[in-house]
C-alpha positions in Angstrom: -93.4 50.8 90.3 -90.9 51.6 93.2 -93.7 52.8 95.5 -95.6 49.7 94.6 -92.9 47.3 95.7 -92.3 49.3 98.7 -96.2 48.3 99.5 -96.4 45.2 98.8 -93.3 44.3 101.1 -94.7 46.3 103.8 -98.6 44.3 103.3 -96.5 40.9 103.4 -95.0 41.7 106.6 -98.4 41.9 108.0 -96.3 45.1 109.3 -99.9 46.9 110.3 -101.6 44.1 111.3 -98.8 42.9 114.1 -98.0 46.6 115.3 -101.6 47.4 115.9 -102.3 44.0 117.8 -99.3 44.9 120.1 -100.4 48.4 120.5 -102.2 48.0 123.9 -98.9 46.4 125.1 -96.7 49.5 124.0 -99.5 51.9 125.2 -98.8 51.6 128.9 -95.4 52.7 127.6 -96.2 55.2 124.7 -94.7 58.8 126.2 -91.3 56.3 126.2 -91.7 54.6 123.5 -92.3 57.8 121.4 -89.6 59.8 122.9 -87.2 57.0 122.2 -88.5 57.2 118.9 -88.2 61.2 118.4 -84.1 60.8 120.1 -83.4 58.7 116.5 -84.7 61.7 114.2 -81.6 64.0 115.4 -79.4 60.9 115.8 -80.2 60.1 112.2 -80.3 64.0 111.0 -76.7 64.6 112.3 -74.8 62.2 110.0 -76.2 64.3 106.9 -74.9 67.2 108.7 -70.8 66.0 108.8 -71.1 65.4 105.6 -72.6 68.9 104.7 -70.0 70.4 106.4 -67.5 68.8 104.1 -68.5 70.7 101.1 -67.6 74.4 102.9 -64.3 72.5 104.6 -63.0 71.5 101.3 -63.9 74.3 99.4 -62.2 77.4 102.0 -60.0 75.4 103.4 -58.3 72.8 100.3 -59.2 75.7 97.8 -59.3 79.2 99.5 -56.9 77.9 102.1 -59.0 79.7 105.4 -56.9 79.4 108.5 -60.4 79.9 110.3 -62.1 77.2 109.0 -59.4 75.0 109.8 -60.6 74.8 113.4 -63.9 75.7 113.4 -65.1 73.2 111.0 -63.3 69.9 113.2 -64.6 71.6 116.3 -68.3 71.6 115.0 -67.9 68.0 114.0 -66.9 66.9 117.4 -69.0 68.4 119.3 -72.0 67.0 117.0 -70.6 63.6 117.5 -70.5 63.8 121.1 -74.1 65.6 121.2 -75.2 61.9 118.5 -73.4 59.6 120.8 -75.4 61.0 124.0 -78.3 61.3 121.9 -78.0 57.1 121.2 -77.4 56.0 124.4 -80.5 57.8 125.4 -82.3 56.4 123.0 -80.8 52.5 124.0 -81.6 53.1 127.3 -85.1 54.1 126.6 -85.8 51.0 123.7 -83.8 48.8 126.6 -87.0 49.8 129.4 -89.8 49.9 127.1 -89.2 46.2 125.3 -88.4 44.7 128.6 -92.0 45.6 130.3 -93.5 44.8 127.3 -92.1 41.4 127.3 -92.8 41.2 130.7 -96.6 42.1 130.1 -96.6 39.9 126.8 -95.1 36.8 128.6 -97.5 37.3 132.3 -100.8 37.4 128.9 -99.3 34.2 127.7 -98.4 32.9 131.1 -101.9 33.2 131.9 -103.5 32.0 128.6 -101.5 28.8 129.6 -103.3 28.6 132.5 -106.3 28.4 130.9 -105.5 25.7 128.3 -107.2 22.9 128.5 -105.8 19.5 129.7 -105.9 18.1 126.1 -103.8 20.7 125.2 -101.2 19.7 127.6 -101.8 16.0 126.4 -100.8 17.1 122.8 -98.0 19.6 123.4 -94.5 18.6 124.7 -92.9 20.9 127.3 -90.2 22.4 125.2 -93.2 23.8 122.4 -94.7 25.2 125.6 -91.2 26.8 126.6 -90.3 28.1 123.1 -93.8 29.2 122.2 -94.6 31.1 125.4 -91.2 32.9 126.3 -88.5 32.5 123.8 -90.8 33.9 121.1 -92.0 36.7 123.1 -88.0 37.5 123.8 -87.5 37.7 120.1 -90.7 39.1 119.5 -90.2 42.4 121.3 -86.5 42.7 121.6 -85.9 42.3 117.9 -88.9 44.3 117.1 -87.5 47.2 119.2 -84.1 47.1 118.8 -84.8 46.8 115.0 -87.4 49.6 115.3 -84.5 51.9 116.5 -82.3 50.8 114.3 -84.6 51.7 111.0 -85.9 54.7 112.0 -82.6 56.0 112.9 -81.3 54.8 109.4 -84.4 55.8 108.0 -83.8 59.7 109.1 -80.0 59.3 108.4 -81.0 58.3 104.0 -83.3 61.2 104.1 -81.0 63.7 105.4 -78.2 62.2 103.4 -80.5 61.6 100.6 -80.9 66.0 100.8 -77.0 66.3 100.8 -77.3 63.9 97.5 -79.3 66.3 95.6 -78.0 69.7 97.4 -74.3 69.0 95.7 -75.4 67.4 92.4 -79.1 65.8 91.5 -77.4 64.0 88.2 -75.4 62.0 90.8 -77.8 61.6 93.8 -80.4 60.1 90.8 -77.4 57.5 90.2 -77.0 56.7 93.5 -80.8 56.2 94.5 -81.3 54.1 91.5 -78.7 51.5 92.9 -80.0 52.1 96.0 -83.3 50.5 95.3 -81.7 47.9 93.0 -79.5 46.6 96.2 -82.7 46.4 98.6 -85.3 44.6 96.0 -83.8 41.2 96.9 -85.3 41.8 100.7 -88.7 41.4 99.1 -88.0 37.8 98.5 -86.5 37.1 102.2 -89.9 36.0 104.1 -90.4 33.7 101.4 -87.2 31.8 101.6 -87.5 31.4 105.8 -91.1 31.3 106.1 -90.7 27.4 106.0 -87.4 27.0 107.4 -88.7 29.0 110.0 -91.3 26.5 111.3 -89.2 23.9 111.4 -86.9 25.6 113.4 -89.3 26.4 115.7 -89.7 22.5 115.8 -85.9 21.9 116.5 -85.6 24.5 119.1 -88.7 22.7 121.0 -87.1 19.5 120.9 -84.1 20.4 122.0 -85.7 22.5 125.1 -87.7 19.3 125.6 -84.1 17.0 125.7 -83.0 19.6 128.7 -86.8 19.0 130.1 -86.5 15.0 129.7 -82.7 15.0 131.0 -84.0 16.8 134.4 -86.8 15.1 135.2 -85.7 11.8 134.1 -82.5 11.6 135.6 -82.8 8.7 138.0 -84.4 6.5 134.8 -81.9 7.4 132.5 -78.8 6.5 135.2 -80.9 3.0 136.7 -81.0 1.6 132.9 -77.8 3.2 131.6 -79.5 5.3 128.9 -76.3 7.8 128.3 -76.0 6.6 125.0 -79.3 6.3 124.2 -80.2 10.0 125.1 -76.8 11.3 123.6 -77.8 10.0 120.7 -81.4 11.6 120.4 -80.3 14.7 121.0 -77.1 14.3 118.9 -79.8 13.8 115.9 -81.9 16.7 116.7 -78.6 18.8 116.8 -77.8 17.1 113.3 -81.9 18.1 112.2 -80.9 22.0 113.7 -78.0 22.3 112.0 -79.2 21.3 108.7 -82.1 23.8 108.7 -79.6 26.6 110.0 -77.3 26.0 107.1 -80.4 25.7 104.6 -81.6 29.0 106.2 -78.5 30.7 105.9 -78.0 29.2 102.2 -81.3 31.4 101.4 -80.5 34.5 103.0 -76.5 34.4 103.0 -76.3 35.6 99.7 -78.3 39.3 100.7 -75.1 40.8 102.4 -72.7 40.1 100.0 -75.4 40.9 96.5 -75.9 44.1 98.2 -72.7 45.0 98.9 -71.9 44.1 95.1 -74.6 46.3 93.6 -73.5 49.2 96.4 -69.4 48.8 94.5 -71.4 49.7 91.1 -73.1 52.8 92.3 -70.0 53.5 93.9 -68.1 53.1 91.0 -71.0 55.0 88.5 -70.7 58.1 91.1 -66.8 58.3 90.7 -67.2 58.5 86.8 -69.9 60.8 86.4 -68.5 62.6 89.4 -64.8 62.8 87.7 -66.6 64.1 84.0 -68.5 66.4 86.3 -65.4 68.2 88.2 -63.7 68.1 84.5 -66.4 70.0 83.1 -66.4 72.5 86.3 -70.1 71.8 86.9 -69.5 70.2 90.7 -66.6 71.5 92.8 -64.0 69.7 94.4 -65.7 70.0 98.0 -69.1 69.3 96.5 -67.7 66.0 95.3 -65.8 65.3 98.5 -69.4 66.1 100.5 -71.3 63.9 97.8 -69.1 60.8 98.3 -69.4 61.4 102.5 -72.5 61.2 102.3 -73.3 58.4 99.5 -70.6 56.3 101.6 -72.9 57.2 104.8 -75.9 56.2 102.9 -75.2 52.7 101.3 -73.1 51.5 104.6 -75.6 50.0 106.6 -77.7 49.4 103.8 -74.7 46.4 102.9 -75.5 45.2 105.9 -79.4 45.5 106.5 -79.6 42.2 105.1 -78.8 40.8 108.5 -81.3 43.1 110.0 -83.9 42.7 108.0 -83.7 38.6 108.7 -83.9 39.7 112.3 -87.0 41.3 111.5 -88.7 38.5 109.9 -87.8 36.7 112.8 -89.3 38.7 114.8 -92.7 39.2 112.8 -92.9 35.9 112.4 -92.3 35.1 116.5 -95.0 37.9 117.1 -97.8 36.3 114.7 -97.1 33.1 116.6 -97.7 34.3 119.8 -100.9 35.9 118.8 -101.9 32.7 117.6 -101.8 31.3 120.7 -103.7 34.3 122.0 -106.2 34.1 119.9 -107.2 30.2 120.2 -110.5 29.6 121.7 -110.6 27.8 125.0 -113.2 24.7 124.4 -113.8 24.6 127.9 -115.7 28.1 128.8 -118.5 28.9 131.4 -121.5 30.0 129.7 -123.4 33.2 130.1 -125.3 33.4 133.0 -123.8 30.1 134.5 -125.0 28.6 138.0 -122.4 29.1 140.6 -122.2 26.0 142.5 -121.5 25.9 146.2 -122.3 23.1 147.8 -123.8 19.2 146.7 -126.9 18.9 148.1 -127.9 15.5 147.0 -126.6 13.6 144.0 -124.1 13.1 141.7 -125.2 11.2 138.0 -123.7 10.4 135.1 -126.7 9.9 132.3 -125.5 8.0 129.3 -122.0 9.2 129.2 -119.5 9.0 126.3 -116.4 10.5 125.6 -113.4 9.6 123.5 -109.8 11.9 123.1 -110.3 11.5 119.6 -113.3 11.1 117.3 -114.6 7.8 116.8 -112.8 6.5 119.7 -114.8 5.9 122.2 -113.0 5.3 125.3 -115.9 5.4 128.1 -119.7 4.4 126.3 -123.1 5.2 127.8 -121.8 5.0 131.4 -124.8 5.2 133.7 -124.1 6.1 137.8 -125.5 7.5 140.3 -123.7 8.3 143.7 -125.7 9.9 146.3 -124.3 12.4 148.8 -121.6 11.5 151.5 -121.4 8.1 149.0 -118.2 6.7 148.4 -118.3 5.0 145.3 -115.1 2.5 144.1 -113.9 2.9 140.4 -112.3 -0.9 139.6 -111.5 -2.7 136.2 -108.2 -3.0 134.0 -105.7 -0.5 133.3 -106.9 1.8 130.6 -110.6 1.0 130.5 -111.6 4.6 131.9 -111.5 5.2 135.5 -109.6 8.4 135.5 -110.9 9.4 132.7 -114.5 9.3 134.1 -113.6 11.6 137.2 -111.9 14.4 135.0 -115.1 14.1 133.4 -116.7 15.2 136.6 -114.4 18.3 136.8 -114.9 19.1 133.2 -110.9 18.7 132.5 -112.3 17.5 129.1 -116.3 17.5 127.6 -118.3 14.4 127.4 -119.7 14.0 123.4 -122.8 12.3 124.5 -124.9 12.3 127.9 -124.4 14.3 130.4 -123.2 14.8 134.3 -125.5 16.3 136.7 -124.9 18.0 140.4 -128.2 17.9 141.9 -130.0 18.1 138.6 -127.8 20.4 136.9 -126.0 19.7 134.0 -122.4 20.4 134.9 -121.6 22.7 131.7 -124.6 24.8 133.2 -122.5 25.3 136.1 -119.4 28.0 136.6 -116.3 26.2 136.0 -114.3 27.7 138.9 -116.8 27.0 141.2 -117.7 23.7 139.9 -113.5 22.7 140.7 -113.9 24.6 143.6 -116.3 21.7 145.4 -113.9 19.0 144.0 -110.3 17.8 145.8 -108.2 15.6 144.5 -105.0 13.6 146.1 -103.6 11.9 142.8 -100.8 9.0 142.4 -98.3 11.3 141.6 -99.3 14.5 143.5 -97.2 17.9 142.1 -95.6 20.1 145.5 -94.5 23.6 144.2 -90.9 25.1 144.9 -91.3 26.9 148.1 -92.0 26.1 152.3 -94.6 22.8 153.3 -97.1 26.1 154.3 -97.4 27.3 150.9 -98.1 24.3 149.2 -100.9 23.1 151.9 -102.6 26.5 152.0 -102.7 26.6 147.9 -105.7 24.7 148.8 -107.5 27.6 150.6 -105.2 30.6 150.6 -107.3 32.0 153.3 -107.2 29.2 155.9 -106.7 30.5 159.0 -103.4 29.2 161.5 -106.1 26.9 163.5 -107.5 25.5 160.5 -104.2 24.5 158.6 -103.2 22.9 162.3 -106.1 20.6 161.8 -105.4 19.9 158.1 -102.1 18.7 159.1 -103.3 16.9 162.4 -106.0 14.9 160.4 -103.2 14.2 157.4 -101.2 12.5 159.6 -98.6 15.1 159.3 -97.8 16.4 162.8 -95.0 14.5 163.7 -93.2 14.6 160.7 -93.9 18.7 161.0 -92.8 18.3 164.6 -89.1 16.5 163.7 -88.4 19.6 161.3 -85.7 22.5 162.7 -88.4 24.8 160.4 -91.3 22.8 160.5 -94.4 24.3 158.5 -91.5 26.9 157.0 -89.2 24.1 155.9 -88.5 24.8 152.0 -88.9 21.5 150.1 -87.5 22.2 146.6 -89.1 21.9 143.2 -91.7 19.2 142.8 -90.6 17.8 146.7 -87.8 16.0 145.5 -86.7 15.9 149.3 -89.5 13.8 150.6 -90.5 10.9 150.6 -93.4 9.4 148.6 -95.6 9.0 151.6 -94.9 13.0 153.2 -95.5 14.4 149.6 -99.1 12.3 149.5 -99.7 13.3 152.9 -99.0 17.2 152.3 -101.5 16.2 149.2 -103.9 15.3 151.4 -103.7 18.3 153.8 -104.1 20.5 150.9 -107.3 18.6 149.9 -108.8 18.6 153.7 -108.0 22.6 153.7 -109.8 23.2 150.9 -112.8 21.6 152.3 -114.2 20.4 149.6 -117.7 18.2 149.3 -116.1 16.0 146.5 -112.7 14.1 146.9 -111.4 12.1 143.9 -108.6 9.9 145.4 -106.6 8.9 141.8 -104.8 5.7 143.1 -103.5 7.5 145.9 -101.4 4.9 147.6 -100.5 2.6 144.6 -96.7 4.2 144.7 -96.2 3.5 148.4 -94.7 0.8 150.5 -96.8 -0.6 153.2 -95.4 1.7 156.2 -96.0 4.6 154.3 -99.4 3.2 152.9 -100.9 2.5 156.5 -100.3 6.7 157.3 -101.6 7.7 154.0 -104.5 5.7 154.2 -105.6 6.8 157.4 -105.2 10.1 156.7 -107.4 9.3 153.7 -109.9 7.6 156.2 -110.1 11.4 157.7 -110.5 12.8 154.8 -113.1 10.7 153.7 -115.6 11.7 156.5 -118.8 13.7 155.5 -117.9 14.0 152.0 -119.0 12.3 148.6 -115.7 10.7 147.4 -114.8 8.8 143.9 -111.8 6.0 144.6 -110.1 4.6 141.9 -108.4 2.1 143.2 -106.4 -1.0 141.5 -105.7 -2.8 145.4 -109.2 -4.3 145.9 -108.7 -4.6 149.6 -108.4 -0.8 149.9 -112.0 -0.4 148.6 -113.8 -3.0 149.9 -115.7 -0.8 152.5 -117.2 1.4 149.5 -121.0 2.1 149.6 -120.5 1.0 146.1 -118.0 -0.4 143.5 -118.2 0.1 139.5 -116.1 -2.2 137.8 -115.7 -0.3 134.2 -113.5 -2.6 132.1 -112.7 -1.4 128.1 -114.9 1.4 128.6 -118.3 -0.1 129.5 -119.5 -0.5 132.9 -119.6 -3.9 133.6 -121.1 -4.5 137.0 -122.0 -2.1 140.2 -122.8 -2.9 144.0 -121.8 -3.4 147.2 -118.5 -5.8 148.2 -120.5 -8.4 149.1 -123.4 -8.1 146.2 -120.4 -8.4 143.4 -119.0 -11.0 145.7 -121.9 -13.3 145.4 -122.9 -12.5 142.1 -122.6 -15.2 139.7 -119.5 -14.8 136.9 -118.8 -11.4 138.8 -115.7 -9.7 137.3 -115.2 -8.3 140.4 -115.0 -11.4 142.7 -112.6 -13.1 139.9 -110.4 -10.3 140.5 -111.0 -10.0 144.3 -110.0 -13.6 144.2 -106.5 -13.0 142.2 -105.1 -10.6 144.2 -105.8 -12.3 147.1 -103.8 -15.4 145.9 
């Protein structure tokens, strides 16, 4: 019945399962791992072996009254103290190196499984889930794992060596005290149980709140221009309040372990005494034998009053781990196919065949768009806010898969196509273009690592950036901090564009790239996007009408639909033209 418990705990800790899905982690490690393992057997072994000793102290020394043993005996036990304590650092050390690199490993797989995700994902998912899911539960994924691994095998040799002392001094006794022993660690069978649910809402908590920290940095100048202090203090006083609640809940389930054990442990205790006493009495269990017995029954059920705490830890950490291979185990949506087309270069033409897509079923938020846009094209993407424009060039890069129709690079279907490659003949300068922490270099060659010195002088010449490069102490070297929060609007759209014309892509996608500017800065940008324009097929979405007015060709797409297409001047003079009413508005 015992042995049948003892499996069923171990089959609802999924204990198998999650240890052989994090093997090849720990195998780079193994020789470590399992020499860190091997240090706990003495560690463990040792304990039984000062309370052995006890039995021979008590009996020559309290009973025969041997000077010799006197200093022998203490000697012995120091030195295997000292010989356990060298042993455990060891061992620390070793379970210290071996769960850092495999967090390390663990968090660079999930690192670049996020990099894979697809954009809906990131549309769904709020930074601080991303945070907690893909570091903090790797950190208490391996370190509790490990640090809890050493800690039960340790324990686990220390009960059976004890366990031998037990029954070597008296087996009515040791079956007393391995009786209670059981009793006090049944209630861990009902611990995952209890948490499982608290668990996952605590995962929630711990998001927000990391999303708060997220929202309080980025937001800063928003929060101070409207005076939202308040207003932010008191979110995140509430998702405090919802942590706290599930905390207390949480440890209302599981505080009661510690202190049940220990109760149950003061029984055996007490039962061992007893017998014990009768036993002496009745001169079947000498006086050392009894003093050894209670050693090592006292060295037995310690940390078992406290495993409670330990074992939480655990579940914590199973619990992290089987969220984290979760995440590894998703399906990406968005995958090249077998035996994809590698695509590099546009030959002719671009079309988009009866195209429909909506974020969510049944939602159509683009319907049987039909366009065709030739090579070296530029083709104008006009109409209200919302009704699709962006949405219909991250169709063209596959950030998200049409449901009906398709899109076509010189008659092949873009799915067809090799997805890297594919992005690899697209550029885009967006509204809101992200710079990486590090020099004005680094962020321009992230769009062709490879770019020789010449080539990123030309990028730079033809993105109007030279004589902002030129006023610069470090020029190309100058460090512009995380997203290039020290520029200006303007230089972080024209370091956009450089890293757009270095990448020498056929395709540019300019995503309302000078909306956010003043006019100053909007007369550099745009001539810099005048350069980059030159020889290549380009998509402009474009809300300023007199921006686009030079296109080869302009799609008005209003609510989804594509309302009219043509030239300035055919949409001009077309009668009831949406475009010419609008043409006409801004103008006033």
């Amino acid at each position: 019945m015992i042995f049948k418990k003892i499996k069923e705990k171990f089959k609802s800790l999924n204990f198998i399962q999650n240890y052989r899905k994090i093997y090849p982690y720990v195998k780079p490690y193994k020789t470590r791992a399992i020499l860190a393992l091997l240090i706990t057997l003495p560690i463990g072994s040792m304990d039984a072996v000062i309370a052995w000793v006890l039995k021979p102290y008590m009996d020559t020394v309290m009973i025969e009254k041997s000077v010799q043993a006197t200093s022998l005996i203490p000697i012995l036990i120091i030195l295997f103290s000292l010989l356990q304590s060298l042993l455990n650092y060891g061992a620390t050390y070793l379970n210290t190196w071996v769960g850092n690199r495999i967090t390390m490993d663990l968090k660079m797989t999930l690192f670049k499984k996020m990099m894979r995700k697809d954009p809906a994902f990131f549309d769904k998912t709020n930074s601080g889930e991303i945070l907690f899911r893909f570091n903090n539960d790797a950190d208490t994924a391996c370190s509790g794992l490990l640090s809890n691994l050493k800690l039960f095998s340790t324990r686990l040799f220390s009960s059976i060596s004890l366990i031998f002392v037990l029954f070597y001094n008296s087996w009515q006794l040791a079956i007393i005290a391995l009786i209670v022993l059981f009793g006090a660690l049944y209630p861990l069978s009902t611990v995952r149980k209890r948490i499982k649910d608290l668990m996952s809402k605590n995962v929630v908590s711990a998001s927000a709140i990391l999303t708060h920290y997220n929202e309080a940095f980025s937001g800063n100048r928003v929060v101070a221009s409207f005076n939202l202090y308040d207003y932010q203090n008191k979110r995140f006083k509430e998702t405090l309040r919802q942590m706290f609640k599930i905390v207390m809940k949480m440890t209302k389930k599981t505080g009661l372990l510690t202190p049940m054990m220990h109760f149950i442990i003061s029984i055996g205790i007490a039962g061992v005494i007893w017998l014990g006493s009768y036993l002496i009495m009745n001169n079947q269990l000498s006086p050392g034998g009894f003093v050894s017995f209670i050693t090592a029954l006292l060295m037995l059920y310690h940390p078992i009053k406290s495993i409670g705490t330990n074992f939480t830890n655990v579940q914590f950490s199973f619990m992290a781990m089987e969220r984290i291979f979760a995440i590894l185990e998703q399906k990406t949506t968005l995958t090249t196919p077998p035996n994809a087309k590698i695509l590099t270069s546009v030959e002719n033409v671009i079309e988009f065949k009866n195209v429909t897509f909506g974020y969510t079923p049944n939602k159509p938020v683009l319907k049987d768009i039909n366009i065709t846009v030739n090579k070296g094209q530029t083709i104008a993407l006009v109409g209200n806010s919302g009704g699709g424009k962006s949405t219909l060039v991250s169709l063209l890069t596959r950030f998200y898969d049409i449901q009906n129709g398709s899109i076509e690079i010189d008659g092949t279907n873009i799915r067809n196509l090799n997805l890297d490659s594919l992005r690899s003949q697209i550029a885009f300068v967006f509204q809101d273009n992200i710079l990486f922490a590090g020099t004005i270099r680094e962020n321009i060659l992230l769009g062709n690592k490879n770019a020789s010195e010449t080539e990123l002088k030309e990028a730079v010449k033809n993105a109007c950036l030279d004589e902002f490069i030129a006023s610069l102490p470090l020029g190309l070297d100058t460090r512009i901090g995380e997203r290039g929060t020290t520029l200006s609007g303007g230089q972080r759209q024209r370091i956009a564009i450089a890293r757009a014309f270095i990448k020498n892509a056929p395709i540019v996608v300019l995503d309302e790239a000078t909306s956010a500017l003043d006019n100053k800065s909007e007369g550099i940008v745009q001539q810099a996007i005048y350069n980059l324009m030159n020889d290549r097929t380009v998509f402009i979405i474009a809300h300023r009408l007199s921006t686009v007015r030079n296109a080869d060709k302009i799609a008005v797409i209003n609510h989804g639909v594509l309302a009219e297409i043509g030239t300035h001047d055919e949409l001009i003079a077309k009668e009831n033209s949406i475009y010419a009413s609008l043409y006409q508005t801004q103008l006033k």
